[in-house]
KOLVEXDO-509562 format. One line per 3 residues: for each residue x, y, z of C-alpha. Coordinates in steps of 0.5 Angstrom, whole numbers, plus 500, padded with zeros to 3 digits. Layout:
X,Y,Z | ...
END
This chain:
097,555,143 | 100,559,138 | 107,561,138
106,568,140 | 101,566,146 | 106,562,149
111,567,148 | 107,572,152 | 106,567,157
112,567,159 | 113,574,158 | 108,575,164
111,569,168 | 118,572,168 | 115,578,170
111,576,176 | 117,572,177 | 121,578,177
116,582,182 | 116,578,186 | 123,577,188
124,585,188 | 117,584,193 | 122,579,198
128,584,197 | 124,590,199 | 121,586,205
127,582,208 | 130,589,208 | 125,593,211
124,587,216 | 132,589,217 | 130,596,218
124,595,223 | 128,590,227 | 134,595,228
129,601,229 | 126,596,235 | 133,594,237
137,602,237 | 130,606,240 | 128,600,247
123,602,251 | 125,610,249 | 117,610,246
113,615,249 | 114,621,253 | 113,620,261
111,628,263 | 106,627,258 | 100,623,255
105,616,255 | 100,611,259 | 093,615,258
091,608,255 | 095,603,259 | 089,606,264
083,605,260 | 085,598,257 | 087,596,264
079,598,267 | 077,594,260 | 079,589,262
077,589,268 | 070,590,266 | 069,597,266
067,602,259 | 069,607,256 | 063,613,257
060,610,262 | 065,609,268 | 070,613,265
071,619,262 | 074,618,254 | 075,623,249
077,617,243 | 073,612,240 | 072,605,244
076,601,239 | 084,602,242 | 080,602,250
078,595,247 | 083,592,244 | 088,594,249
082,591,254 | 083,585,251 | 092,586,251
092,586,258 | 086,581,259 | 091,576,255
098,579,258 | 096,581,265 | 098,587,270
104,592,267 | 106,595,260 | 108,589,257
102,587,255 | 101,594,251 | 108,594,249
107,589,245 | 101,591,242 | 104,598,240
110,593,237 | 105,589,233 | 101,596,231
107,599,229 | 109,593,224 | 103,592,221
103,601,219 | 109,599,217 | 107,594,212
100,598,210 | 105,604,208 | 109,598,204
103,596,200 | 100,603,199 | 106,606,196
107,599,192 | 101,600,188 | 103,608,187
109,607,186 | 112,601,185 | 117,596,190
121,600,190 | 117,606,191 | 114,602,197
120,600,200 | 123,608,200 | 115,610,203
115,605,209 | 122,607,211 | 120,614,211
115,611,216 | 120,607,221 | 124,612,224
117,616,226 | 113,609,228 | 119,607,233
121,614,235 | 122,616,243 | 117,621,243
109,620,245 | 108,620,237 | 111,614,237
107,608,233 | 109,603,239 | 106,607,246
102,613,242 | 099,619,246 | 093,615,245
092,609,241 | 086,611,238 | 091,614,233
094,608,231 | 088,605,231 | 085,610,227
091,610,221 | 091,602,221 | 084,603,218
085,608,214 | 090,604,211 | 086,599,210
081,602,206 | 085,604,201 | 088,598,199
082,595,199 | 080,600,195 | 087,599,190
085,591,190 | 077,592,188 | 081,597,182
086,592,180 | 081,586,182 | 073,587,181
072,582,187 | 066,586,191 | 068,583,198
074,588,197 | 069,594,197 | 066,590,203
073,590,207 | 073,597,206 | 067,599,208
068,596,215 | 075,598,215 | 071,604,214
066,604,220 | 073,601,225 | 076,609,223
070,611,226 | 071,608,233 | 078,612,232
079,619,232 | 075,624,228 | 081,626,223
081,619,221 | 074,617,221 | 074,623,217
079,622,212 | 076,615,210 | 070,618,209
072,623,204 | 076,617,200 | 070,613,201
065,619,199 | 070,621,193 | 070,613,190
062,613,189 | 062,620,187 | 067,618,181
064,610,180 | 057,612,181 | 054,606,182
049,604,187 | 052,597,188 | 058,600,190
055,606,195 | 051,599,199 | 057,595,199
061,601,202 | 056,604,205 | 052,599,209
058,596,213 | 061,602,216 | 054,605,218
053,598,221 | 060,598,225 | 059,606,228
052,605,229 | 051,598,233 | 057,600,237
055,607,239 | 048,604,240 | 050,599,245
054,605,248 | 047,609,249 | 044,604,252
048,606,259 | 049,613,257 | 045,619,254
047,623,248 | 048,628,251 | 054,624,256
057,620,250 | 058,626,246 | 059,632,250
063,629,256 | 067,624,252 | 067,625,244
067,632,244 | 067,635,250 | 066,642,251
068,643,257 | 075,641,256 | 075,644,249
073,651,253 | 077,650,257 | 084,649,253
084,643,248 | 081,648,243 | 088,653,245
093,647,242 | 087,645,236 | 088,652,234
095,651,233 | 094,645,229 | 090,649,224
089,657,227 | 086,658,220 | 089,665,220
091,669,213 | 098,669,216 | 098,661,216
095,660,210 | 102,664,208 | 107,660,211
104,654,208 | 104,657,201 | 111,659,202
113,652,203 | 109,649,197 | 113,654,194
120,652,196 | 118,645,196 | 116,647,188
123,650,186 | 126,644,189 | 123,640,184
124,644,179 | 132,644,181 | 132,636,181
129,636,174 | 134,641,172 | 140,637,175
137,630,171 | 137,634,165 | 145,636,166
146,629,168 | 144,627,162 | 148,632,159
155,632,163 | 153,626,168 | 160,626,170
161,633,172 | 154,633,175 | 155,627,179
161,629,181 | 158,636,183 | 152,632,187
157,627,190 | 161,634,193 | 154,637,196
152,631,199 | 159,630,202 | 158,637,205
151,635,207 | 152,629,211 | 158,634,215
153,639,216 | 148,635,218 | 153,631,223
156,637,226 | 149,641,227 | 143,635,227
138,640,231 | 139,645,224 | 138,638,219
131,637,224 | 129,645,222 | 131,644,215
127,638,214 | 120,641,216 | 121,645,209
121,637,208 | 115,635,210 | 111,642,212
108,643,204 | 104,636,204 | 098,639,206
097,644,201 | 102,639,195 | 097,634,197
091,638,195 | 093,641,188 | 096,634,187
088,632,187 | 086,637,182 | 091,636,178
090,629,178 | 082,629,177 | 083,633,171
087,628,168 | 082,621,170 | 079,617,165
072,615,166 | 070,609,169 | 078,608,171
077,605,177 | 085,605,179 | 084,613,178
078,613,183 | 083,609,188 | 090,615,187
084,620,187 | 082,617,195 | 088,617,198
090,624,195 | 083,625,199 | 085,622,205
091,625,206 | 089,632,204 | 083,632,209
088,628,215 | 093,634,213 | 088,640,214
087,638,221 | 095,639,223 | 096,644,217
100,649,220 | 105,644,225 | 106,638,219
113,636,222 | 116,630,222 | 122,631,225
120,636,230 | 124,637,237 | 116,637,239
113,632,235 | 106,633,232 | 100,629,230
102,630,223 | 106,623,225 | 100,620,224
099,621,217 | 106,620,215 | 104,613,211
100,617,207 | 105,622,205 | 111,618,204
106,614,198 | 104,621,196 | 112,623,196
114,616,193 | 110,617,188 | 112,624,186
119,623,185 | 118,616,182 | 114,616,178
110,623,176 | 117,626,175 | 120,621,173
121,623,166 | 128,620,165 | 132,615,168
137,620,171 | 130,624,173 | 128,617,177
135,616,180 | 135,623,184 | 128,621,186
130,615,190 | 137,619,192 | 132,624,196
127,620,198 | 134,616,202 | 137,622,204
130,624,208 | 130,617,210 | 136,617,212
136,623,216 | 129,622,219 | 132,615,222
139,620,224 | 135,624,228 | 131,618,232
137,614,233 | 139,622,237 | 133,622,240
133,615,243 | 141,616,245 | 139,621,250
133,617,253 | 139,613,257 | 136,612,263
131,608,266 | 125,609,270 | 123,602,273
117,599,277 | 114,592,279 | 109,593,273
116,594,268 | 120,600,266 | 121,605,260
127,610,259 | 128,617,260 | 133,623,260
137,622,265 | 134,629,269 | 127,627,268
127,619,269 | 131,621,276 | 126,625,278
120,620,277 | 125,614,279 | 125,618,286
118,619,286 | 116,612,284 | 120,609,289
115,613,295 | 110,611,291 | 112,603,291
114,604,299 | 108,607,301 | 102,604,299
100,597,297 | 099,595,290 | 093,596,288
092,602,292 | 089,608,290 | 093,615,289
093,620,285 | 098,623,279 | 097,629,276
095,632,271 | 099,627,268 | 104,621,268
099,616,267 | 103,611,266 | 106,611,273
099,608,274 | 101,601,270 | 108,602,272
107,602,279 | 100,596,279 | 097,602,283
089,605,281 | 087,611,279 | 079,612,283
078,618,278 | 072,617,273 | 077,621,269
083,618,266 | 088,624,267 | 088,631,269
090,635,263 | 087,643,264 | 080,643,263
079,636,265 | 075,637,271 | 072,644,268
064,644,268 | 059,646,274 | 062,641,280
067,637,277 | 072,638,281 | 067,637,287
066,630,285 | 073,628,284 | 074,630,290
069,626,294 | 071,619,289 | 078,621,292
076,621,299 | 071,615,298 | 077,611,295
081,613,301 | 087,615,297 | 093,616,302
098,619,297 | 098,623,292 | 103,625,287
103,632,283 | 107,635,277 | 108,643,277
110,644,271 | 106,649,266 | 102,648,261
102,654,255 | 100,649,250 | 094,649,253
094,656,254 | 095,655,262 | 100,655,267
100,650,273 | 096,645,277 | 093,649,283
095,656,279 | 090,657,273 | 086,650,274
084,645,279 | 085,649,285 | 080,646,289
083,640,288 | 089,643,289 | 086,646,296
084,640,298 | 090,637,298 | 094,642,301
090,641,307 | 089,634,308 | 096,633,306
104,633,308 | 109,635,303 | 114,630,304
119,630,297 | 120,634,291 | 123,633,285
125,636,279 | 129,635,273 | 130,643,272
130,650,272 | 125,651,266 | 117,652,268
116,647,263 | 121,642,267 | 118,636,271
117,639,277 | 115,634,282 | 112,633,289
110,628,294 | 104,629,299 | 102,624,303
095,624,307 | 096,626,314 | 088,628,316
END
């Protein structure tokens, strides 16, 4: 070996070395992150007057042998009824099980988002990113990473991930069984929900459409075909078409009903929205532009600059401890331009890609994914709302998309570098400021034989209240009935639910005889006690249970029943107001 071989050799060991010790820098410290995040939001994951708990329902029913479509009622994939079917066949009754589940789930977006970001942005890029992720993964809402809405969505942005690093490992490898990987990862979203098995067919429609060549369309191609097509096929064996598509993945009724009224305002696709979202690409753009002025000035006069940044941000960090709600409103302009930045980003980057670039067909794929999972939720891409969206879901993919922009596209100088890491850190650092409130407020326990959650103190009094009824006046393992919602006090409370559908949302029981039917399962069940929210739904273009939706259940109850408590955790008609009823005929 020559002289200047063995000197390049030892240039590349350094640099690996090198490498790796910032990987182990960057993950002891996102271990530390994520383990405080676990420690500081305990048991606040999920909101108990909403979606919390559907999932615990239908894992629980798995696990005992029912199916989603066919005994039940389910508008997701199979994937999260499976594995949470299998999470509470190991761990037992309760929402243990499934906390740990959510944990594990949590950690390995978490670690998928760091590796994403790596490959786009380097270490550091990827440390920045996946701190992004840790405050909205472990946040006390019903978009948290650990008890989700549904866990189709966490289910279904854990694949998407997957497919593009091993998409980006194909790139940086050649090894064809990383096409494979992505190819079934590609076919596990799609036992998801549709925007992630969307979004991980456009990467992956994009790579052929760049690569263009056969081989990789049968490596990618034949092993997601074959995951949807065996498993919705063995699902047609029991149910018809028409059952599996119009009762449960897309179901009409419910969509007329009121699902398509908060769809609509996701992504209204209204001339005024499209405004709204241009007028926010184009704040986000002028704050670019004054970042690459700053770094220029540094370079300049670093020490007056510096002098000056250090003054805003000290009044910055004030503002924001003396108004967090104004910082939690600031930062949708943050967060609010990526579904319009991601799409121009794409253009511009396919305009630059050489031919035959594998590692450009990667970038161009996630640029893809996150631009068609945004469409979905383009006019509420929020990360920090007080109502939180489903705009937290493709959070990973746009922190890589931020890291990559300011630490590397922008990157253009040192001093031009620095400020994008001291933004990407101040939008991390807000982001864990306002979960860490959120999670304070939830400082009250809601606790039953099957586990506990926490809660505001008003709500979680009045579901405590109620849970204790419950527990007192039925047996475990009965049959009640909470509605529309609270699923969770199913699994909390080692209580059955006798209904085919999961919960009553406005619209579940819409169609010809529904209600008809679920009310002769509840009176074959013999259910003696029923607990039910009065609360009004305007998101879904309703008012209250018994007033614009489900009234002959509503009837029925009324006259079979007795009031015997009511609960309420404020004046508010969209508060909890709860109510008791127990069987008298």
């Amino acid at each position: 070996m020559t002289s200047a071989a063995a000197a390049a050799v030892r240039v590349r060991s350094a640099r690996v070395r090198a490498y790796a010790t910032a990987d182990a820098y960057a993950l002891s410290g996102l271990a530390l992150l994520v383990a405080f995040a676990i420690v500081a939001t305990w048991g606040t994951w999920g909101d108990l007057d909403n979606d919390t708990g559907h999932d615990f329902v239908i894992g629980d029913r798995f696990a005992h042998g029912e199916l989603p479509y066919v005994d039940s009622i389910y508008y997701y994939g199979p994937l999260a009824p499976a594995v949470l079917g299998l999470a509470a066949r190991i761990g037992g009754a309760g929402i243990e099980p499934f906390v740990v589940l959510g944990l594990l789930v949590a950690c390995a977006i978490v670690f998928a988002s760091f590796l994403l970001a790596r490959a786009f942005a380097g270490t550091l890029g990827g440390f920045l990113a996946a701190a992004l992720v840790v405050p909205v993964a472990f946040g006390a809402n019903q978009f948290s990473y650990v008890l989700p809405h549904t866990s189709a969505a966490t289910l279904g942005i854990l694949p998407l991930l997957c497919v593009l690093l091993a998409l980006v490992r194909f790139a940086g490898s050649g090894r064809e069984r990383w096409l494979a990987a992505a190819g079934f990862a590609s076919g596990l979203s799609t036992l998801t929900k549709p925007e992630f098995a969307l979004a991980s067919a456009a990467a992956c429609a994009l790579w052929l459409v760049l690569r263009r060549r056969p081989r990789e369309l049968a490596l990618l191609g034949a092993p997601a075909l074959a995951v949807s097509a065996l498993v919705y096929g063995a699902f047609l064996t029991s149910v018809s078409a028409h059952t599996l598509v119009f009762e449960n993945l897309d179901p009409r009724d419910f969509l007329r009903a009121g699902g398509s009224t908060m769809l609509r305002a996701r992504a209204p696709m209204t001339a005024s929205s499209f405004v709204a979202l241009g007028l926010k690409l184009v704040l986000y753009s002028a704050g670019v532009v004054a970042l690459v002025g700053l770094a220029r000035l540094l370079h300049v006069r670093p020490r007056a600059t510096a002098a000056a940044l250090a003054l805003a941000a000290a009044v910055a960090v004030a503002a924001a401890f003396a108004d967090p709600e104004a910082l939690r409103h600031g930062l949708h302009y943050a967060w609010g331009w990526i579904p319009a930045g991601a799409v121009v980003a794409f253009l511009l980057f396919l305009q630059r890609r050489r031919p035959a670039d594998a590692a450009g067909a990667a970038e161009l794929a996630a640029l893809a994914a996150l631009a068609v999972l945004a469409a979905t939720t383009y006019a509420a891409f929020y990360a920090t709302s007080t109502a939180p969206q489903m705009a937290i879901y493709a959070l990973p993919l746009a922190a890589a998309f931020l890291a990559r922009i300011h630490l590397v596209e922008l990157a253009r100088s040192r001093e031009a570098r620095m400020l994008g890491v001291v933004w990407l850190t101040a939008l991390a650092a807000a982001g864990a400021g306002l979960a860490l409130k959120d999670a304070r407020a939830e400082s009250a326990t809601v606790r039953g034989p099957g586990g506990a959650l926490r809660e505001t103190p008003a709500k979680a009094a009045a579901f405590q209240n109620a849970l204790d009824l419950v527990e007192r006046d039925t047996r475990p393992g009965a049959p009640i009935l909470l509605a529309p919602q609270m699923t969770w006090m199913y699994a909390i409370s080692e209580r059955d639910n006798p209904l085919r559908e999961i919960s009553l949302l406005p619209g579940a029981l819409a169609g010809a005889g529904r209600e008809r039917r679920a009310l002769a399962r509840l009176e074959g069940a013999g259910v003696r006690l029923a607990v039910i929210d009065r609360r009004t739904f305007p998101e879904y273009g309703q008012t209250s249970f018994g007033g614009s939706f489900d009234r002959t259940l509503d009837a029925w109850i009324r006259s079979h029943f007795r009031r015997v408590a009511a609960f309420s955790a404020g004046a508010d008609p969209q508060a909890v107001h709860l109510e008791v009823w127990e069987r008298v005929s």
